[in-house]
C-alpha positions in Angstrom: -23.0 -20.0 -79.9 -26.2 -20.6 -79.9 -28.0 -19.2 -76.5 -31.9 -19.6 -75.4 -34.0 -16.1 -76.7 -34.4 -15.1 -73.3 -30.1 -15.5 -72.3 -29.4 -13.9 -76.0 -31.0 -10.5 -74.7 -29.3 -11.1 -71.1 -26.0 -11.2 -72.8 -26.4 -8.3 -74.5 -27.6 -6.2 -71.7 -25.3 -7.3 -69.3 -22.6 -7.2 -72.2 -21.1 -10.8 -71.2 -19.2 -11.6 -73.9 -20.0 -15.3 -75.1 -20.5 -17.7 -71.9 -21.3 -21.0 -71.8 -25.1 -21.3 -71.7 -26.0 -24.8 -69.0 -29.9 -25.3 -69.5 -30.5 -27.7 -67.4 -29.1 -28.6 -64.1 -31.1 -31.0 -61.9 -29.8 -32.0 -58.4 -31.8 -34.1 -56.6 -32.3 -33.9 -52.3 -30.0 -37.2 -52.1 -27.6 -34.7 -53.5 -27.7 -32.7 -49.9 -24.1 -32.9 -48.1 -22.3 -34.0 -51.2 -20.3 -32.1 -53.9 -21.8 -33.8 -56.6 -23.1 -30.6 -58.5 -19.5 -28.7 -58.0 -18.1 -31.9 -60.0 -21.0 -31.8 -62.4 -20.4 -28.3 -63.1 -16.7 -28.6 -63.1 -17.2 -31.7 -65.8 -19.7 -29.2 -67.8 -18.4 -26.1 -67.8 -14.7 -26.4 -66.1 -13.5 -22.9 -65.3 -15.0 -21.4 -68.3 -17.3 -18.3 -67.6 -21.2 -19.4 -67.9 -24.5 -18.7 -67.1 -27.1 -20.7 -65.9 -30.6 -19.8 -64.6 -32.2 -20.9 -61.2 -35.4 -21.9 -61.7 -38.6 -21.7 -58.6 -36.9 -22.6 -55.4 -33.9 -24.8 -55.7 -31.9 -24.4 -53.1 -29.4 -27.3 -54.2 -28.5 -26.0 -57.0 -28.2 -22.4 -56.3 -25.3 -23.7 -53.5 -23.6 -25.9 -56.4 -23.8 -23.0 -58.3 -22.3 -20.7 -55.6 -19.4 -23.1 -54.6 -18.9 -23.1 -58.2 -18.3 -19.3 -58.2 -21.5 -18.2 -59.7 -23.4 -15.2 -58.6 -26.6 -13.7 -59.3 -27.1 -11.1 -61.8 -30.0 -8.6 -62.2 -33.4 -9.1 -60.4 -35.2 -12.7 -60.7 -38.3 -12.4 -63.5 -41.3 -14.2 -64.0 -42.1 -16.2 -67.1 -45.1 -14.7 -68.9 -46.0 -17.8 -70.8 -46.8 -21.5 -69.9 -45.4 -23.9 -69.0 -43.3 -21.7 -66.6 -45.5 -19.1 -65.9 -45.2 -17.7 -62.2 -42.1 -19.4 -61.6 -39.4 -16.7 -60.7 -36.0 -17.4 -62.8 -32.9 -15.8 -61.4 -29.7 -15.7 -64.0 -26.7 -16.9 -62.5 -23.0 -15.9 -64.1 -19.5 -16.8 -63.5 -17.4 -14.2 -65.4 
């Protein structure tokens, strides 16, 4: 599979076999009150194990991504370089 740099090394520390990699998961705040990013990630990633990553504050999505059975893993980092310098990333896996 082909994983991002940064979730190739996470892989390999964490020693989590060969997850599906979902890169980008936008949910906008119409989403609130509905379970349209549980059915999303069902439709992505079905009960497969995965890893996503939570970008800034995004509270919608890290709730999909909870009911979903995902939960955080390590300690959230900071991207070095632009564009997403400053913006804390926090790697969420379903084994």
């Amino acid at each position: 599979m082909n994983y991002s740099d940064h979730t190739a090394q996470f892989i390999e520390l964490y020693g989590l076999g060969e997850p599906l990699e979902l890169r980008f998961f936008y949910l906008t705040d119409q989403a609130a009150g509905t379970t349209i990013g549980q059915e999303l990630l069902r439709v992505a990633a079905a009960d497969n194990p995965a890893i996503a990553w939570v970008m800034g504050d995004a509270p919608l999505v890290q709730a999909s991504l909870d009911a979903a059975g995902f939960e955080p893993l390590g300690e959230p980092v900071e991207e070095p370089a632009e564009p997403w310098r400053g913006v804390p990333r926090q790697a969420m896996v379903r084994p």
